[in-house]
Biotite code that builds the C-alpha atoms (Angstrom):
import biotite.structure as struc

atoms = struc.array([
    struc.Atom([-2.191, -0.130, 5.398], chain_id="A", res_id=1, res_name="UNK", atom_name="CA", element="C"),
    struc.Atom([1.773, -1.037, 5.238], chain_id="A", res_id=2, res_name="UNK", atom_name="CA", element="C"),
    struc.Atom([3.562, 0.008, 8.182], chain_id="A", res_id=3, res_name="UNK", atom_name="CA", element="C"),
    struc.Atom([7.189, 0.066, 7.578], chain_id="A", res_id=4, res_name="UNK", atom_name="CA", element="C"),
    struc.Atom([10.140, 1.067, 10.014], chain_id="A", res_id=5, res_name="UNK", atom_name="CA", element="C"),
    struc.Atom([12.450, 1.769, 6.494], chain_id="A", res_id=6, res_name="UNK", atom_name="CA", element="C"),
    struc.Atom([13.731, 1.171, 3.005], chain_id="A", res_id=7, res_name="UNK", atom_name="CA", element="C"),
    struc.Atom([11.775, -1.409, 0.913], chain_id="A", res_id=8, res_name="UNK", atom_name="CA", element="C"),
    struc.Atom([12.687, -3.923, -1.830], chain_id="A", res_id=9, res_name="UNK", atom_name="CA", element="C"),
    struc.Atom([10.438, -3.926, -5.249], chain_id="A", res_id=10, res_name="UNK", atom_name="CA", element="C"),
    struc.Atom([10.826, -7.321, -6.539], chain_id="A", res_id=11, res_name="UNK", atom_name="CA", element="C"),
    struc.Atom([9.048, -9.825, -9.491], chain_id="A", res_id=12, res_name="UNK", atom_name="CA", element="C"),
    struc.Atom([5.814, -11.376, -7.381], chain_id="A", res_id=13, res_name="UNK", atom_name="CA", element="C"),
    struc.Atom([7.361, -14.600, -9.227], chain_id="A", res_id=14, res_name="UNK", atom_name="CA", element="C"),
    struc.Atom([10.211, -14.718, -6.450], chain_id="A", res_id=15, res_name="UNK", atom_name="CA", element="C"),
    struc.Atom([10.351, -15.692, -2.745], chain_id="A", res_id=16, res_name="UNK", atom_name="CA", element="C"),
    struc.Atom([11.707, -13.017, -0.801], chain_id="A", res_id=17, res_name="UNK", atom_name="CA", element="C"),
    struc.Atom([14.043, -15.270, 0.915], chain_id="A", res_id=18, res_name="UNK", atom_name="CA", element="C"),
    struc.Atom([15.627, -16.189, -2.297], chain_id="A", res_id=19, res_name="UNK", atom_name="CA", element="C"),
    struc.Atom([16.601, -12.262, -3.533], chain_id="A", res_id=20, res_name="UNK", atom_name="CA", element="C"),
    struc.Atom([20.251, -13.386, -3.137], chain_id="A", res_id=21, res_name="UNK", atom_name="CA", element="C"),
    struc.Atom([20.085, -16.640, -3.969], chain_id="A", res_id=22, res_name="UNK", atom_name="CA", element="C"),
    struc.Atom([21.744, -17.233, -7.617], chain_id="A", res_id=23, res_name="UNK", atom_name="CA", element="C"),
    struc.Atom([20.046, -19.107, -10.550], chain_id="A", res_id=24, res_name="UNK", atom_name="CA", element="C"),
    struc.Atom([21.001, -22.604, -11.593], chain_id="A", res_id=25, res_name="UNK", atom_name="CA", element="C"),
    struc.Atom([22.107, -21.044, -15.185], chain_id="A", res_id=26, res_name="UNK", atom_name="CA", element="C"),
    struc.Atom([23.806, -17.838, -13.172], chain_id="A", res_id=27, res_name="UNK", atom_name="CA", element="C"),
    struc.Atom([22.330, -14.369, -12.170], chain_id="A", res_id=28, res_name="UNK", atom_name="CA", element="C"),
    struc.Atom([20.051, -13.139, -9.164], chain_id="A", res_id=29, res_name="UNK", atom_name="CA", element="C"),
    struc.Atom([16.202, -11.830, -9.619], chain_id="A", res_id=30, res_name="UNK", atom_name="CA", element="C"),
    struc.Atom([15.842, -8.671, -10.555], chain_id="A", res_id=31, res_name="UNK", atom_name="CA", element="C"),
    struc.Atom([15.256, -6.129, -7.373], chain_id="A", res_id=32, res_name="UNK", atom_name="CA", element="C"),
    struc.Atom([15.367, -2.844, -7.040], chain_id="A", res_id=33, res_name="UNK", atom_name="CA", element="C"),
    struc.Atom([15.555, -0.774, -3.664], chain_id="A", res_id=34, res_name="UNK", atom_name="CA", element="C"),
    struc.Atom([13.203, 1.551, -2.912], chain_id="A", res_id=35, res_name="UNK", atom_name="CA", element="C"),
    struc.Atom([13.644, 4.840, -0.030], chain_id="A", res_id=36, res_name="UNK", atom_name="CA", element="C"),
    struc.Atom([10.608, 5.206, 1.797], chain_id="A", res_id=37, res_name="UNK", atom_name="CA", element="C"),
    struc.Atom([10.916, 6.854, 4.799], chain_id="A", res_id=38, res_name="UNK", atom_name="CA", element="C"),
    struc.Atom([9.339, 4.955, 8.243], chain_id="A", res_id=39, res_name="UNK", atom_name="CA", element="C"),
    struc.Atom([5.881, 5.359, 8.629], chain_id="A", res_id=40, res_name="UNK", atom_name="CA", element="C"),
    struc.Atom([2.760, 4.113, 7.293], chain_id="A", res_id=41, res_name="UNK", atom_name="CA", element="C"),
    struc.Atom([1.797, 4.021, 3.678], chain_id="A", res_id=42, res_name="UNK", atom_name="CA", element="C"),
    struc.Atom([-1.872, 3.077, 1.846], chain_id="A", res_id=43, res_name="UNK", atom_name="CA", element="C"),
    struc.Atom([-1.123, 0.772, -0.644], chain_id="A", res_id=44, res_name="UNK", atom_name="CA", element="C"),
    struc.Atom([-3.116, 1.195, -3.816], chain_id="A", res_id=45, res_name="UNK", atom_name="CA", element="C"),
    struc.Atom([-3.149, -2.054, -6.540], chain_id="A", res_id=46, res_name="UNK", atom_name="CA", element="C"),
    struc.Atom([-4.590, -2.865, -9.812], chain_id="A", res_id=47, res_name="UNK", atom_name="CA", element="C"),
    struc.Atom([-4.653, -5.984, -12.446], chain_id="A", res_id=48, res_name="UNK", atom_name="CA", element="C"),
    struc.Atom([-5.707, -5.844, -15.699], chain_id="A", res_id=49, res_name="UNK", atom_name="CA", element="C"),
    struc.Atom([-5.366, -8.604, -18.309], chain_id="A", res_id=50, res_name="UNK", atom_name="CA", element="C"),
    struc.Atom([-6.209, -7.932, -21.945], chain_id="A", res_id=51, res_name="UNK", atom_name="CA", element="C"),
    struc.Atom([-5.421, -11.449, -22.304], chain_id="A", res_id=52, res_name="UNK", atom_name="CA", element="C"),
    struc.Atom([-4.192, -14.906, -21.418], chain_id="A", res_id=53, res_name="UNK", atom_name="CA", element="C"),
    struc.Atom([-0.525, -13.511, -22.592], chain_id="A", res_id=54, res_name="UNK", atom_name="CA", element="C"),
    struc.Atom([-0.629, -10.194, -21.857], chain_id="A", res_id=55, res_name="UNK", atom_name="CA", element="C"),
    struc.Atom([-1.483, -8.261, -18.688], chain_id="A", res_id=56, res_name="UNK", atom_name="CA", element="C"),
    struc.Atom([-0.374, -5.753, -16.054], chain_id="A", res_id=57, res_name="UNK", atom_name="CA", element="C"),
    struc.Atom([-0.103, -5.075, -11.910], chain_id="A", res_id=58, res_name="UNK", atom_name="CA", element="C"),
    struc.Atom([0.544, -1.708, -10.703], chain_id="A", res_id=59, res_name="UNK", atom_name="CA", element="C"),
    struc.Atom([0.598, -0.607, -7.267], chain_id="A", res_id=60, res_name="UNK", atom_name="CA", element="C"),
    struc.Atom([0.669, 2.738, -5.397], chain_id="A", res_id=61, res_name="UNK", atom_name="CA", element="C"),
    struc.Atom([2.307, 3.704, -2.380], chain_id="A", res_id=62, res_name="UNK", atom_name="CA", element="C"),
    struc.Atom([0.859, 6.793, -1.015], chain_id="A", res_id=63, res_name="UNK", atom_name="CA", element="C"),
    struc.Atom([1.824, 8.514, 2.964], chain_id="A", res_id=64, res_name="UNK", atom_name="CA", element="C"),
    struc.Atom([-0.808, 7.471, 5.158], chain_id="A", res_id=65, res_name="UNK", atom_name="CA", element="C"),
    struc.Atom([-2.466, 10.477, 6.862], chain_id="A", res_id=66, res_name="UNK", atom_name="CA", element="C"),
    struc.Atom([-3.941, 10.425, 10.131], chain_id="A", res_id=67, res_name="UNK", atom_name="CA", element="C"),
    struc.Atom([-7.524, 11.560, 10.097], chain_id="A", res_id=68, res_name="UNK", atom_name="CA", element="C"),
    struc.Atom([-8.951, 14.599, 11.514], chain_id="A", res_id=69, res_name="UNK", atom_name="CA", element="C"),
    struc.Atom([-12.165, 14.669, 13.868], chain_id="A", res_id=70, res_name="UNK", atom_name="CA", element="C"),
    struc.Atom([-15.062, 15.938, 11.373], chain_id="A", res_id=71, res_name="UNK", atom_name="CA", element="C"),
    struc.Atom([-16.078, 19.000, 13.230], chain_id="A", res_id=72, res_name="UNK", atom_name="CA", element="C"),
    struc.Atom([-19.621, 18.493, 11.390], chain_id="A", res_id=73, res_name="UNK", atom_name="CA", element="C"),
    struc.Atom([-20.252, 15.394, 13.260], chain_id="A", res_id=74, res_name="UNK", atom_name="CA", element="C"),
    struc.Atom([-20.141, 17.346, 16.731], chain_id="A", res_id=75, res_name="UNK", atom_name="CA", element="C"),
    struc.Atom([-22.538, 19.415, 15.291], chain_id="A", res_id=76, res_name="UNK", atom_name="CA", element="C"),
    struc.Atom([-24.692, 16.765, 13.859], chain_id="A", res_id=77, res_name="UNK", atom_name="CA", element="C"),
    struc.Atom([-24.399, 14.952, 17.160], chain_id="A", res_id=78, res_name="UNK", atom_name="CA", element="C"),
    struc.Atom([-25.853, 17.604, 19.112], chain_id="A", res_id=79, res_name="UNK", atom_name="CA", element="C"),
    struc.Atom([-28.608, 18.799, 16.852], chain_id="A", res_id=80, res_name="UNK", atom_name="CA", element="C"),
    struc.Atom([-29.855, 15.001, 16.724], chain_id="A", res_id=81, res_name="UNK", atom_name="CA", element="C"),
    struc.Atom([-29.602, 15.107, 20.732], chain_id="A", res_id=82, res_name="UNK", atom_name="CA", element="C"),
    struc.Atom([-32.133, 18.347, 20.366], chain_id="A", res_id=83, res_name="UNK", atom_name="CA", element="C"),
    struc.Atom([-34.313, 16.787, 17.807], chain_id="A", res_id=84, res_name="UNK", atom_name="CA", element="C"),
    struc.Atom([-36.859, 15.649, 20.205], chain_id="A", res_id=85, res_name="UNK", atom_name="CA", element="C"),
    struc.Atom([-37.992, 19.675, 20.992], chain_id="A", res_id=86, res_name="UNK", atom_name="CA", element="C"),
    struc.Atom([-35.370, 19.805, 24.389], chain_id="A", res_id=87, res_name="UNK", atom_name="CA", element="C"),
])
């Protein structure tokens, strides 16, 4: 889970954070790009694949994390297990 209180930076994994805005030796600053998210907490989804040494991907997925609701079936199983002894 990712709990974040705003907007968020996407940014090459290659780069230190701290060094966004800090300009090459041969000119230019890493490559970002701002993202609007909303405060809250998000599930964070991520996958690698590599086809080979030269040649591979990351992706990751930022979905709204959704509080969970009580499973009314568990009350239910609960209380039949509590009566499962003939009482």
């Amino acid at each position: 889970m990712w709990i974040t209180d705003g907007p968020a930076v996407l940014m090459d994994s290659a780069e230190a954070g701290a060094e966004l805005n800090v300009e090459y030796p041969g000119g230019g600053l890493p490559v970002q790009a701002g993202i609007s998210l909303p405060p809250g907490r998000w599930r964070v989804r991520a996958v690698h694949t590599e086809a080979d040494e030269e040649n591979w991907i990351g992706q990751e997925r930022t979905e709204p994390r959704r509080p969970r609701r009580p499973d009314p079936r568990l009350d239910r199983l609960t209380c039949d297990f509590a009566g499962h002894d003939g009482t």
